[in-house]
GUMARMAR-801332 format. One record per residue: residue in one letter; x, y, z of N, C-alpha, C in turn. Coordinates in steps of 0.2 Angstrom, whole numbers. Atoms other than C-alpha are relative to their C-alpha. Example, Ala and Ser with C-alpha at 12.3 -4.5 7.8 and 13.67 -1.06 7.14 Angstrom:
! residues 2
  res    n.x    n.y    n.z   ca.x   ca.y   ca.z    c.x    c.y    c.z
    a      4     -6      0     62    -22     39      4      6      0
    s     -4     -6     -1     68     -5     36     -4      5      3
! end
This chain:
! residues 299
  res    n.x    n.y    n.z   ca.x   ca.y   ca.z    c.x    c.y    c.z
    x      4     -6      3     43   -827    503      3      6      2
    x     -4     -7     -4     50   -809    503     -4      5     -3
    x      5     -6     -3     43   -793    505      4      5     -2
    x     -4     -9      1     51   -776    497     -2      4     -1
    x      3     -6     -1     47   -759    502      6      3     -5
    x     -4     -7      3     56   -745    490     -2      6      1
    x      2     -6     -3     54   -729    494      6      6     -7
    x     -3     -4      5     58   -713    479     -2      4      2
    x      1     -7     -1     60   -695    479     -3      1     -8
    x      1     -2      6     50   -685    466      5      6     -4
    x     -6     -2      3     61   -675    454     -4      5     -6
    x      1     -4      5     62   -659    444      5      0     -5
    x     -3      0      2     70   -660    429      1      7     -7
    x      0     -5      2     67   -644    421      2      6      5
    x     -1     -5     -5     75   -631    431      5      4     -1
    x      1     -6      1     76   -614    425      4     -2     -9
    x     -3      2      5     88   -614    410      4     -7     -3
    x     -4      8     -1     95   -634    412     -7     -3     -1
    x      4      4      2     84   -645    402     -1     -8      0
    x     -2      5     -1     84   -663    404      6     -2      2
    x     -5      4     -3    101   -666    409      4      1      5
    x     -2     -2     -8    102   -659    425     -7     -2      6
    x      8      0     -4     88   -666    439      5      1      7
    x      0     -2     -5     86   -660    456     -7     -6      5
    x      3      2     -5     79   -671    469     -4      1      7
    x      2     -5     -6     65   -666    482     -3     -5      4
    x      2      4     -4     59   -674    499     -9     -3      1
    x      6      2      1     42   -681    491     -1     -5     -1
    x     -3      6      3     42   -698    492     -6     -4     -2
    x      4      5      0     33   -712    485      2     -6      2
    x     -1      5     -3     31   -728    493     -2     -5     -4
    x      1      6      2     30   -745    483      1     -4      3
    x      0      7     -5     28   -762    493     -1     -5     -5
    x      1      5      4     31   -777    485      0     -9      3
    x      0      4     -5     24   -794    491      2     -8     -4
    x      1      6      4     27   -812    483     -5     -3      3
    x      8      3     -1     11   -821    485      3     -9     -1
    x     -1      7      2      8   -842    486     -5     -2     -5
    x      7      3      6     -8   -841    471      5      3     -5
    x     -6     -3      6     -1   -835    454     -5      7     -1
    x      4     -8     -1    -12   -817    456      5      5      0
    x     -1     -7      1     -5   -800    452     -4      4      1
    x      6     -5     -4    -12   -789    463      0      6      0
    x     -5     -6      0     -9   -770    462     -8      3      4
    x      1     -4     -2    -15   -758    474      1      6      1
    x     -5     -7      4    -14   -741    472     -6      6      6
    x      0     -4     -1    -18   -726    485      3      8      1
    x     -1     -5     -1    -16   -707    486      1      4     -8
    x      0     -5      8    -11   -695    470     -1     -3     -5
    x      0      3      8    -18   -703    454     -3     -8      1
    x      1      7      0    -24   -718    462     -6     -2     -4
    x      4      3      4    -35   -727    451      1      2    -10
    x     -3     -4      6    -26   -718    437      0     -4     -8
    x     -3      8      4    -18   -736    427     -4     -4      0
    x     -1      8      0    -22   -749    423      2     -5      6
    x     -2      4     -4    -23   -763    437      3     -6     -1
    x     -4      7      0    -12   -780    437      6      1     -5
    x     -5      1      6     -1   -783    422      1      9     -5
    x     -3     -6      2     -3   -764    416      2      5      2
    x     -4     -6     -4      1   -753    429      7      0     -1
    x     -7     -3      1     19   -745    427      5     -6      3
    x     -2      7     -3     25   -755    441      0     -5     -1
    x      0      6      4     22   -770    434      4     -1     -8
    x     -7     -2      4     32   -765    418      5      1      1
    x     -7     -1     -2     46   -761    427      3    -10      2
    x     -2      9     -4     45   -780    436     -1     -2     -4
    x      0      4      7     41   -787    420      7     -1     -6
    x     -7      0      3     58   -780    411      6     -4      2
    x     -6      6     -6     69   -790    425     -3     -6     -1
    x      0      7      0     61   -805    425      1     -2     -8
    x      0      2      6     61   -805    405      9     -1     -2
    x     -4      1     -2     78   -802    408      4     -5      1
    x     -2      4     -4     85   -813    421     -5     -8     -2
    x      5      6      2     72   -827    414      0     -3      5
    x      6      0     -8     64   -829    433     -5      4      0
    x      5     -2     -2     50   -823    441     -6     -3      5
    x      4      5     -7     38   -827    458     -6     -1     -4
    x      5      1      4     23   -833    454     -6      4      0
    x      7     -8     -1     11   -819    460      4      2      6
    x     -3     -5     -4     14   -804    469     -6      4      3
    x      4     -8     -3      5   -789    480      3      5     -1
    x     -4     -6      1      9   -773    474     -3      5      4
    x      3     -5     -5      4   -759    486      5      6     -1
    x     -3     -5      1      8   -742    481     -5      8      3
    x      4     -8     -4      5   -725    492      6      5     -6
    x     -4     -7      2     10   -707    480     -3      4      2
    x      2     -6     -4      8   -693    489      3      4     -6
    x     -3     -6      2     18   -683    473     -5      2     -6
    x      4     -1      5      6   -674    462      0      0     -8
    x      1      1      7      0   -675    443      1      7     -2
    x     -1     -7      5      5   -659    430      5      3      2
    x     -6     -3     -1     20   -655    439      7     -2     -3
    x     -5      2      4     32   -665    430      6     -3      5
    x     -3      1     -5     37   -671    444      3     -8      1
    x     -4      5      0     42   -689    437     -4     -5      2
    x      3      6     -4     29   -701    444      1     -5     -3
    x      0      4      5     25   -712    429     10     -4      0
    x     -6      4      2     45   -715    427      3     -3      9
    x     -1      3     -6     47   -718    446     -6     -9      2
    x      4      6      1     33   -732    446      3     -4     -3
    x     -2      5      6     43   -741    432      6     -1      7
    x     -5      2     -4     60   -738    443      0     -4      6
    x      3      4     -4     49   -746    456      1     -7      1
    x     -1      7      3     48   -760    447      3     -6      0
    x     -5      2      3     62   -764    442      6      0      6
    x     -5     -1     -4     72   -760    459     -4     -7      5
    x      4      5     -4     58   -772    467      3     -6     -2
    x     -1      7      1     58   -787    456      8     -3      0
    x     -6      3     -2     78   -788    457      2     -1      4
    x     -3      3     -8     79   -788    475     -6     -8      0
    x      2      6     -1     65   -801    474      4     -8     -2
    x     -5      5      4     76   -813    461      6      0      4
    x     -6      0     -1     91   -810    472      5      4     -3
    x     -5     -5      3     99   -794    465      6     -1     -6
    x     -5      1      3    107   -802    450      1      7     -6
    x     -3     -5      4    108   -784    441      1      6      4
    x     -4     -1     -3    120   -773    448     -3      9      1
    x      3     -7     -1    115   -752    454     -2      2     -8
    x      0     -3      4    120   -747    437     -4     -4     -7
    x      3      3      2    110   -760    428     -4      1      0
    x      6      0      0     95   -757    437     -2      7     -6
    x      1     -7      2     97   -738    432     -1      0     -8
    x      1      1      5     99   -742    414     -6     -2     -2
    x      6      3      1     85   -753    411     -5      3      2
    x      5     -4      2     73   -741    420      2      5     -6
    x      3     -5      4     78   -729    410     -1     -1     -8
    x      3      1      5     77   -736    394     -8     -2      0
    x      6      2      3     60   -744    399     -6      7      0
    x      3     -4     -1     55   -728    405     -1      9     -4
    x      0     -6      6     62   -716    389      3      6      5
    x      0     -9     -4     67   -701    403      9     -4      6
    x     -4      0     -5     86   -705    410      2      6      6
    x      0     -3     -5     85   -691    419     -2      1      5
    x      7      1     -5     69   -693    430      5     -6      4
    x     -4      6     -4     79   -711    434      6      1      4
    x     -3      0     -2     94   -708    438      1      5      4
    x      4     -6     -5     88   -691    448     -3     -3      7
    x      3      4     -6     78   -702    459      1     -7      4
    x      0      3     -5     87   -716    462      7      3      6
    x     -9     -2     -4    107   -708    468     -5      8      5
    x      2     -5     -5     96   -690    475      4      6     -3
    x     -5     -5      0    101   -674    477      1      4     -7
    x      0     -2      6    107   -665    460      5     -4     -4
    x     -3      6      6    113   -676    447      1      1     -7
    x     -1     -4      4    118   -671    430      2    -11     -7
    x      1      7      3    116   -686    415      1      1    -10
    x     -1      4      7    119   -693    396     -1     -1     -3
    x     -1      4      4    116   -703    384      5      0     -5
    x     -4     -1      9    131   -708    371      2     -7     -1
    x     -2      7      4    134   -723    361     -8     -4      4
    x      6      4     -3    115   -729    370      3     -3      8
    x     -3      2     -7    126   -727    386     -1      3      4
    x      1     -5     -5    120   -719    401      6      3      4
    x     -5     -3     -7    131   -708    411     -4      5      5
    x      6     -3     -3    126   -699    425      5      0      8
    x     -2      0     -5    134   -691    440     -4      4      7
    x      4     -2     -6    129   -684    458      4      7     -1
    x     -4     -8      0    135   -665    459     -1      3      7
    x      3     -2     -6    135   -657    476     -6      7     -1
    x      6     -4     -1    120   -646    481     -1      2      6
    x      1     -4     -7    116   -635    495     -7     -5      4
    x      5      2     -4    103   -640    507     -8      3      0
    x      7     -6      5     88   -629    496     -6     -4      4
    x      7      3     -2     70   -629    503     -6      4     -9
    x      3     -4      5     58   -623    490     -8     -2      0
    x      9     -1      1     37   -619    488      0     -4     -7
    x      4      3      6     28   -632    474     -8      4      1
    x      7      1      1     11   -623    470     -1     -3     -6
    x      3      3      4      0   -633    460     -5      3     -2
    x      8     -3      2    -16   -624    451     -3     -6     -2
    x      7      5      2    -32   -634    449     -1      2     -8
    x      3     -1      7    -34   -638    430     -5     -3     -3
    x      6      2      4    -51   -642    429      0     -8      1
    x     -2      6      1    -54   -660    422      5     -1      0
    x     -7      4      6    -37   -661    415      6      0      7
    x     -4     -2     -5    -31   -657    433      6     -7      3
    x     -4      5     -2    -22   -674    436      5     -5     -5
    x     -5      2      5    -14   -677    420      7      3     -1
    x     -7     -2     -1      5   -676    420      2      3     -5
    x     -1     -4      4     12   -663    410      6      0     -4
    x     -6      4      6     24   -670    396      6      5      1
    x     -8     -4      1     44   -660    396     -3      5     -7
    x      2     -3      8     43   -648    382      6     -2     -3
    x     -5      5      5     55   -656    367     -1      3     -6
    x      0     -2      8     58   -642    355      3     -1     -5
    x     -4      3      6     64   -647    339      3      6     -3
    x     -3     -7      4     68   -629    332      0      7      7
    x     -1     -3     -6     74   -617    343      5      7     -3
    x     -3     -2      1     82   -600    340      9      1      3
    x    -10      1      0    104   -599    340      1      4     10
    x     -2     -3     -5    103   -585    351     -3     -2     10
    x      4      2     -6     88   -592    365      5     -7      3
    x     -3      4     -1     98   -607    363      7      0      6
    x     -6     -2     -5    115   -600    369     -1      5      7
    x      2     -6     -7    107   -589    382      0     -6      3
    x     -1      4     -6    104   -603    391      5     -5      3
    x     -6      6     -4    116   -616    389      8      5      4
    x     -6     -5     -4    128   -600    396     -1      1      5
    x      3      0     -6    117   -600    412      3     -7      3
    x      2      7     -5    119   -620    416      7      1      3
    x     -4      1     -4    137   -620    423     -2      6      7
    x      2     -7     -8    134   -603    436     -6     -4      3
    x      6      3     -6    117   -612    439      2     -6      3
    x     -2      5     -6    126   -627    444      3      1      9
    x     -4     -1     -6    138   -618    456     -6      4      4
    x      5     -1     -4    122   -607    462     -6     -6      4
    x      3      3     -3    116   -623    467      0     -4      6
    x     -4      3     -4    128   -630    475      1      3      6
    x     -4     -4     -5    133   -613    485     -8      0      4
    x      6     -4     -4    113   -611    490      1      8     -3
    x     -1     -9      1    116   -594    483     -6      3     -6
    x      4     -1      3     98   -588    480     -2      6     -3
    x     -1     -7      5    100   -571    473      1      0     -7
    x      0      2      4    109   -579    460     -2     -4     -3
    x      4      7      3     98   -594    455     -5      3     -3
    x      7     -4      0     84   -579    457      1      2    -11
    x     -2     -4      8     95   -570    438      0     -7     -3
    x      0      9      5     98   -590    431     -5     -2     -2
    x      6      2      3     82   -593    431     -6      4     -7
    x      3     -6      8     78   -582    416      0     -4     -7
    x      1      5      5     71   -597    403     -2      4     -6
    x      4     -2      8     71   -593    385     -2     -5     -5
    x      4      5      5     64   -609    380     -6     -3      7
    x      4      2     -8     50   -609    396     -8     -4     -4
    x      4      5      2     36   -622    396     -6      4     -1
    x      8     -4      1     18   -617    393     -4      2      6
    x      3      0     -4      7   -609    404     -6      0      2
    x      6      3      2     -8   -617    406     -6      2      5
    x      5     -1     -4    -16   -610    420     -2      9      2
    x      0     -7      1    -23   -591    422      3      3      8
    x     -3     -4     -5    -15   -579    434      8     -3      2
    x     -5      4     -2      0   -590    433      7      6      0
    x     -3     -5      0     12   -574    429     -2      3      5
    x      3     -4     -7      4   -566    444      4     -4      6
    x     -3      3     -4     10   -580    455      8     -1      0
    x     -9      1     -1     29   -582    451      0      8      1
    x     -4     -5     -3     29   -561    455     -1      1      4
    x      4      0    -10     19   -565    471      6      0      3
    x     -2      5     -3     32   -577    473      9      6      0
    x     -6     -3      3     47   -565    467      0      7      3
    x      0     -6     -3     40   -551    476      3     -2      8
    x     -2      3    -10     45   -560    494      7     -2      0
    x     -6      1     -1     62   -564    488      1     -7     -5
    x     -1      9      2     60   -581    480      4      2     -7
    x     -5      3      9     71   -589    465     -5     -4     -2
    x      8      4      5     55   -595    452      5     -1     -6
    x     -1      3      6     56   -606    441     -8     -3     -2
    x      8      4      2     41   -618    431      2     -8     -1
    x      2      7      2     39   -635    432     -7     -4     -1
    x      6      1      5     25   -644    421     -5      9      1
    x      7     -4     -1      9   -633    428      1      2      5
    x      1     -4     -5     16   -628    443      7      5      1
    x     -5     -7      1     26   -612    451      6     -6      6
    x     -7      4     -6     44   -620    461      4      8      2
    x     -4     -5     -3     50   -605    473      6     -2      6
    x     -5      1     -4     67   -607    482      2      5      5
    x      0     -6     -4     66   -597    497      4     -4      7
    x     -2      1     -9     72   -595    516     -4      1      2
    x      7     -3     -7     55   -586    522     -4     -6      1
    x      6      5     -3     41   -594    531     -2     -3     -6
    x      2      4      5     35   -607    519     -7      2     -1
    x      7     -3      2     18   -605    522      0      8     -1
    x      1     -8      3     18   -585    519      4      1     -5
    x      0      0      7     25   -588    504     -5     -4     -5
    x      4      3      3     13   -601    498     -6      4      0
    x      4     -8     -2      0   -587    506     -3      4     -7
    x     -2     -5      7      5   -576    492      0     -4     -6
    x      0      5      6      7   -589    479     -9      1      0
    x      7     -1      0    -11   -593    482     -4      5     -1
    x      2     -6     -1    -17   -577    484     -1      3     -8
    x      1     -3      7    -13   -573    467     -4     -4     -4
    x      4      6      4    -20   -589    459     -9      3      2
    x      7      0     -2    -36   -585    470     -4      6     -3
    x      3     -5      1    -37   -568    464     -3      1     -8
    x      3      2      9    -42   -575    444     -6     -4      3
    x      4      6      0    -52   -589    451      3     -7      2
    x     -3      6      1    -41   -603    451      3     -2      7
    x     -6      4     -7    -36   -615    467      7     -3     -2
    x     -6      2     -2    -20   -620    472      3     -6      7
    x     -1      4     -4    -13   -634    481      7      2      2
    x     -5      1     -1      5   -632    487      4     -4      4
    x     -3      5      0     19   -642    495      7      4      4
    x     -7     -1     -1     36   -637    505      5     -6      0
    x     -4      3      4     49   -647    498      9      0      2
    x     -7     -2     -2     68   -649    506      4     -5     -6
    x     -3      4      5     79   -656    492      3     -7      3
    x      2      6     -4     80   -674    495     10     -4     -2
    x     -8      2      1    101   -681    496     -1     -8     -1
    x     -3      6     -3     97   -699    501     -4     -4     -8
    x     -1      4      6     90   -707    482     -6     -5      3
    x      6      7     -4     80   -723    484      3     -5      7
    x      1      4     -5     79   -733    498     -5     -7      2
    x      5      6      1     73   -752    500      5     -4      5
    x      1      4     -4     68   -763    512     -1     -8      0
    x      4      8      3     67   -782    510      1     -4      7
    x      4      4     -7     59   -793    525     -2     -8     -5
    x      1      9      2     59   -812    521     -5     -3      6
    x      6      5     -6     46   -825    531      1     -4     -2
    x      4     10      1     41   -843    531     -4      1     -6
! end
């Protein structure tokens, strides 16, 4: 009987002018446990962010992930316990749904004895999961830069400073725990277009150097996502009055600073509060280490 703990970082994959095929990794992790069982039961448990959210047994994400390996490798244990703590928020874009799957999928191979290889698992998540960026973002860490050609993923690790950054989240109501799709324009103007892709190589080396003054002008999106919550222009100049580098991911504001975290969250807040709207936030160190997994065997 074996026992596998995985552990993911959550991930931005929209960040500033760099659309999908740049992610950035941050120190929010999710923890999946995964147990083989002696009944044939599929168990799923689920605490913290969004728990109750899925479908339990055979529909939760997780279990679509372990489902593609076994269908795969044509094994599988006879019942399992899935135990899943997220502490990473819903409407930030922050990749949940696709790390539950990579969960999966990183689980049930170490369970069968690891017959698909790093670059195997990676794959598979990401086709099961439609988002190679979110995957291979959170399993290698750190800033990672990605592909698709010929239905081949590429995908490499790029260096990266040691960035801390503010997540606020605004309270949306009911809708507040629904994840916030990427935006996927299909029409887009020549010149918004070229504005940015002329920002992505400076934004990489500004990411690499830590050099936040300059990440502050990079982050100037001419394809930016919607802004769904009121006072939200208020809060990135809160954030932008104190020095920070703003950007947007899903529904929340991502500031890249060196000051006191919290007296900049303060100010974030502050502004949110002063429409009406709460705020939840987050201090966040870019995460280098990628997934991590633990496997424990018994009688």
């Amino acid at each position: 009987m074996q026992r596998v703990k995985i552990t993911l970082p959550a991930v931005v994959t929209h960040i500033g002018p760099a659309v999908s095929g740049l992610g950035l990794a941050f120190g929010l992790r999710m923890t999946v446990e995964i147990s083989e069982r002696s009944d044939d039961q599929w168990i799923v448990e689920t605490i913290g962010e969004g728990a109750g959210r899925y479908g339990l047994g055979l529909r939760h994400p997780v279990t679509q992930g372990m489902i593609r390996v076994f269908q795969q490798v044509e094994t599988a244990p006879t019942g399992v316990t899935i135990r899943v703590s997220n502490p990473i928020p819903y409407g930030a874009d922050l990749g949940v749904e696709t790390l539950f799957i990579c969960a999966g999928v990183i689980g049930a191979n170490n369970l069968v004895g690891n017959p698909l290889k790093r670059a195997d698992a990676i794959a598979l998540s990401a086709k099961t999961s439609g988002r190679l960026d979110q995957t291979a973002t959170s399993i290698l860490g750190g800033l990672t830069a990605c592909i698709t050609l010929d239905d081949i993923p590429y995908y490499r690790t790029l260096a990266s400073a040691p960035l801390k950054a503010v997540l606020a989240l605004p309270q949306l109501g009911d809708d507040a725990r629904d994840p916030t799709p990427p935006v996927r324009t299909t029409r887009v103007g020549l010149d918004d277009a070229l504005h940015n892709l002329a920002r992505v190589p400076m934004l990489i080396e500004a990411l690499r150097d830590g050099d936040l003054p300059l990440l502050a002008r990079l982050f100037d999106d001419h394809l930016p996502q919607p802004k769904l919550s009121r006072g939200f222009d208020h809060a990135v100049q809160a954030a932008k009055d104190m020095g920070a580098a703003v950007t947007q991911t899903g529904s929340a504001v991502l500031a890249f600073s060196n000051v006191d975290h919290r007296v900049l969250a303060d100010a974030i807040q502050a502004a949110f509060n002063a429409v009406g709207v709460i705020a939840r936030w987050w201090s966040l160190p870019v995460d280098t280490q990628g997934v991590v997994v633990n496997v424990v065997s018994s009688a």
